[in-house]
C-alpha positions, -999 to +999 in steps of 0.1 A: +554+139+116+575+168+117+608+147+108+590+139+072+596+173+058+627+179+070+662+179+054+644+171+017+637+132+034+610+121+010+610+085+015+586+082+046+559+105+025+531+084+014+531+100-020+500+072-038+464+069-017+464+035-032+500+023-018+481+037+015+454+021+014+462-013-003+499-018+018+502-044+036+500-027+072+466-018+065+453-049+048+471-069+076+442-061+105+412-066+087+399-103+091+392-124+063+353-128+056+335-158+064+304-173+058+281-154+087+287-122+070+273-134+037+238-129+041+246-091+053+265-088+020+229-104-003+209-079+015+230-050+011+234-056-024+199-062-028+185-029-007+218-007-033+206-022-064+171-020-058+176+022-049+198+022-080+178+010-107+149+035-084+176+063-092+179+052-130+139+054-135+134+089-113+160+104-128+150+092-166+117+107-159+132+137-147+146+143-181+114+137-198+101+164-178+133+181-190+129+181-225+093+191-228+085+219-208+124+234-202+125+247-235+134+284-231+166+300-216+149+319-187+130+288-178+167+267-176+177+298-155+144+293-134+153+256-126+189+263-120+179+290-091+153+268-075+174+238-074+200+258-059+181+279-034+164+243-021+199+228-020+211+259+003+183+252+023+190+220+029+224+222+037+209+252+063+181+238+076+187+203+084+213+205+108+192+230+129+164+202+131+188+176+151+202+205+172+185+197+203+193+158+206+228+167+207+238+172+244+276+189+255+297+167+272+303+179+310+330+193+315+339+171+354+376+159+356+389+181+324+418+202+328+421+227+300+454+233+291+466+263+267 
């Protein structure tokens, strides 16, 4: 890795994600889809369109909401604040509720090297 900098050698760099991702070193590993994994593909497509067009309605009625009783500037500021302090809670919180099911590795047969 450190050879791709050097000496102003820019022909190794991977400078397009999609050249990455689309070469044909990357595409070459992943099998070709068959028939099994059809019915896997329906019902995923079903479940994401059914939670999308659920997204469209919630979020349409949200904006109802919206428009009639956000009318002033403090109350915009209001539901700016609260959104954001239940976001930051969120992010906070949540990962302190799992906290106990995750258990450290022991540490038997690892050398530590510095």
């Amino acid at each position: 890795m450190d050879d791709v900098f050097r000496h102003g050698d820019i022909s190794t760099w991977v400078l397009n994600s999609g050249s990455y991702k689309f070469s044909s070193h990357a595409t070459s590993r992943i099998p070709a889809p068959t028939f099994e994994s059809l019915p896997a593909a329906i019902i995923i497509g079903t479940v994401c369109g059914a939670l999308g067009a659920l997204w469209v309605t919630i979020n349409t009625y949200y904006h109802i909401f919206r428009k009639h009783y956000l009318n002033s500037d403090i109350m915009k500021v209001i539901e700016v604040s609260v959104l954001a302090a239940v976001t930051t809670s969120f992010a906070f919180w949540l990962p302190l509720t799992v906290q106990e099911t995750c258990l450290p590795e022991p540490l038997q047969g690892y050398k530590l090297t510095v």
